[in-house]
C-alpha positions in Angstrom: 14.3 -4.3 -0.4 16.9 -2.3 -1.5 20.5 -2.7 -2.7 21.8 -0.5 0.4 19.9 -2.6 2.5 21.8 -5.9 3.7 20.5 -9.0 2.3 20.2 -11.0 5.0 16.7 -10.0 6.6 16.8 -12.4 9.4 17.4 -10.9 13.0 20.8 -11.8 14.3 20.1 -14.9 16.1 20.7 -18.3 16.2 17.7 -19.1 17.9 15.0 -21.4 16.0 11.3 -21.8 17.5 9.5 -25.1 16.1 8.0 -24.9 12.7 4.6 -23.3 13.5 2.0 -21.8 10.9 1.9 -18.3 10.4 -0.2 -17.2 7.3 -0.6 -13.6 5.9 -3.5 -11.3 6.4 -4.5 -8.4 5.7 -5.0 -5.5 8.2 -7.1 -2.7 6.4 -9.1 -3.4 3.4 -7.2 0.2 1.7 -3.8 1.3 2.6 -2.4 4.1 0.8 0.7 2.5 0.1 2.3 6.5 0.2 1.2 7.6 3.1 3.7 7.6 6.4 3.5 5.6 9.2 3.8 6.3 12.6 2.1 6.6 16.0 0.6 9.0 16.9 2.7 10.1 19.7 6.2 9.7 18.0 7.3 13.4 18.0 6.8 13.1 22.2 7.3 9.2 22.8 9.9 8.3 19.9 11.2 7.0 18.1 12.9 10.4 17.9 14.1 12.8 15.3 17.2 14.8 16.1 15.5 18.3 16.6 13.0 16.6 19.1 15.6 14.9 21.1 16.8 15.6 24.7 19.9 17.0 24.5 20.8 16.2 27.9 20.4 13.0 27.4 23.9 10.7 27.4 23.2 9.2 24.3 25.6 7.0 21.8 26.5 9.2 18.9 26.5 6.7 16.1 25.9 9.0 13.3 22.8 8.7 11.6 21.3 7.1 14.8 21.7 7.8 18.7 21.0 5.4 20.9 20.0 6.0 24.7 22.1 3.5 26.7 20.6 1.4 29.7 21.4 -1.1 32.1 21.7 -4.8 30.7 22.0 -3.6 27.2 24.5 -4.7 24.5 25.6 -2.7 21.3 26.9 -4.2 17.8 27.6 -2.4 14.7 27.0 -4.6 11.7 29.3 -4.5 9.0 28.9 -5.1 5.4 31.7 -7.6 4.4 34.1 -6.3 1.5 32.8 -2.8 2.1 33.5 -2.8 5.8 30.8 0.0 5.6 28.6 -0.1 8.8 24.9 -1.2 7.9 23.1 -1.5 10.8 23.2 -1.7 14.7 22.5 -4.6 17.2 21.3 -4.4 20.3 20.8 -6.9 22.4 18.1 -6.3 25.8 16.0 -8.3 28.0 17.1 -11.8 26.5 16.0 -10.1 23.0 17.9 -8.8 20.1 16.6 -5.5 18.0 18.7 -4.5 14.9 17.5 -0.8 13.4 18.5 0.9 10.3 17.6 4.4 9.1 16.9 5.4 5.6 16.3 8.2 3.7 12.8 9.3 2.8 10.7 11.7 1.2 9.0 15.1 2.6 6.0 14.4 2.4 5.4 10.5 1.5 6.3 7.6 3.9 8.1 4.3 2.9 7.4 1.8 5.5 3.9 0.6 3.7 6.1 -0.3 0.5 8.8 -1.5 2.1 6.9 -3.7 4.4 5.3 -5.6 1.7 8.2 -6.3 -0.1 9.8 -7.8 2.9 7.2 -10.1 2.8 7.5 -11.1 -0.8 11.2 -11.7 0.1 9.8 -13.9 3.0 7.4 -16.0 1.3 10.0 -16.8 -1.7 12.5 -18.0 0.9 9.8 -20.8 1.8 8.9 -18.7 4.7 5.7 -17.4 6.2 4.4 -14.2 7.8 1.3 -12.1 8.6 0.5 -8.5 9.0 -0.8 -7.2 11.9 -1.1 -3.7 13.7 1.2 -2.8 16.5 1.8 -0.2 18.5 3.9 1.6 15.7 1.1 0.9 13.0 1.5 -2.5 10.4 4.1 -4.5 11.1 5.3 -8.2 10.1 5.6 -11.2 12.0 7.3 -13.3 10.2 9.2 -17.1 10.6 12.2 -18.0 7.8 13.2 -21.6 7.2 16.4 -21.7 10.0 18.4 -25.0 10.8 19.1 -24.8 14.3 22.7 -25.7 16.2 22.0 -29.2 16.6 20.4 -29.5 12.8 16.8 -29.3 13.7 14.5 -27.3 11.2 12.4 -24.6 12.1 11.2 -21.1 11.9 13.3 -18.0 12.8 10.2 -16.0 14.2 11.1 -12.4 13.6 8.7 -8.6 14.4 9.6 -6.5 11.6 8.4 -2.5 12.1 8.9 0.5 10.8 8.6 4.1 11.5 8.3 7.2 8.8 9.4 10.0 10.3 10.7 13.6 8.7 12.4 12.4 5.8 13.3 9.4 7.4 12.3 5.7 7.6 13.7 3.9 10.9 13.6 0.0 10.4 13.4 -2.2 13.6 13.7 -6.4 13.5 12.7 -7.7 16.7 13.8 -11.4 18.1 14.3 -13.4 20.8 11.7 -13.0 24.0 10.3 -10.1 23.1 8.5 -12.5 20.9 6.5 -13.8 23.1 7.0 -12.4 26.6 4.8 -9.7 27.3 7.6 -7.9 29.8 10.7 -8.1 27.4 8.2 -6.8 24.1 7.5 -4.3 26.3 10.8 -3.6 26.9 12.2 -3.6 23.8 9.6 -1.3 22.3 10.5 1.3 24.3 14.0 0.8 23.0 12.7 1.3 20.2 10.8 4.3 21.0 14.1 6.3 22.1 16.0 6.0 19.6 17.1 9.2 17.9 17.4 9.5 13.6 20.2 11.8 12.3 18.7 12.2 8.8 21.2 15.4 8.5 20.4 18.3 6.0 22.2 16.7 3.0 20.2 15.4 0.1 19.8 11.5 0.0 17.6 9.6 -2.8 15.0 7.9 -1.2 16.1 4.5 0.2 19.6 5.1 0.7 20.8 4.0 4.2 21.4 7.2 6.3 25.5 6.5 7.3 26.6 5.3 10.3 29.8 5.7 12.5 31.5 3.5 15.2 31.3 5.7 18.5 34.9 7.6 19.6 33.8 6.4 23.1 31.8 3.7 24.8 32.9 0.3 23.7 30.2 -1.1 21.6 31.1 -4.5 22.2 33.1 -4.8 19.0 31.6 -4.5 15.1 30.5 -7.9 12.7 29.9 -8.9 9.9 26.1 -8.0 8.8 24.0 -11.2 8.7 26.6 -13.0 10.4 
């Protein structure tokens, strides 16, 4: 983790499932811990850079990322408390929640492997558990956190973390709620994930730094928050 990214890694949920076991793994024997990750279709099927977008498309212009708005879904921005510097947008679909941030990354070298496994070192020191698997984007956590639910029951807050390296960005996606478990709403939500658009922009950015984000001059986005709140 970074200092630009927020420090609370749980999705934005109050939802707890029962404490269950989930252990880490491994998913390759050898990663090269440099090189990007992606699917292979991402430059046709998302998620998107900004010079493979649809410009006809009606998307919300939030800055460093675009979002493609659909029926049933809900938009946050996150704010970072004292800063009041937007960190990272929610969106809420198909009884599921899906925050994404985009960062900056290198040419040529992707981020997600490193960043993905020091996720799960922040994981397992909170008391939590997690395991690697491969998704349709490539490796990707699932992960539960120690949560106390509304009515003071303990649990796990069972979370999907991927990641995406695209050109010179990384776009970060933390996946809650149904999509879960529910084979409809993962679907769902992964190809919300898929259409979202990265504004990495031509100005230079160390590595890591959180590509900035706007609040929209037009649709309502249902009103900014606190991150982690």
């Amino acid at each position: 983790m970074t200092d630009n990214e927020p420090e609370d890694i749980k999705p934005d949920s109050e939802a707890t499932e029962p404490a269950t076991e989930v252990e880490s793994t491994d998913v390759a024997d050898v990663i090269d811990r440099d090189a990007k990750s992606a699917p292979a279709d991402r430059a046709t099927d998302g998620p998107f850079d900004a010079s493979e977008a649809n410009p006809a498309r009606p998307y919300v212009d939030l800055g460093g990322i675009k979002i493609l708005p659909r029926e049933g879904l809900h938009l946050r921005l996150e704010v970072e408390e004292g800063t009041n510097r937007v960190v990272a947008v929610g969106l809420d679909y198909a009884k599921s929640t899906l925050q994404v941030q985009a960062f900056a990354a290198p040419r040529s070298t992707g981020l997600w492997h490193e960043i993905r496994e020091q996720i799960e070192d922040q994981i397992l020191k909170q008391g939590g558990k997690s395991t690697v698997q491969n998704g349709p984007f490539g490796p990707e956590l699932v992960a539960g956190v120690p949560a106390t639910a509304p009515d003071g029951s303990q649990g796990l807050r069972v979370a999907r973390f991927v990641g995406v390296d695209g050109p010179r960005w990384l776009l970060r996606g933390v996946i809650a709620g149904e999509a879960i478990q529910n084979p409809a709403a993962r679907t769902a939500v992964e190809e919300l994930f898929r259409s979202v658009v990265v504004v990495r922009g031509s100005q230079p950015m160390p590595p890591r730094d959180l590509i900035p984000l706007t609040i929209p001059k037009t649709a309502a986005t249902g009103g900014a928050q606190p991150a982690g709140s």
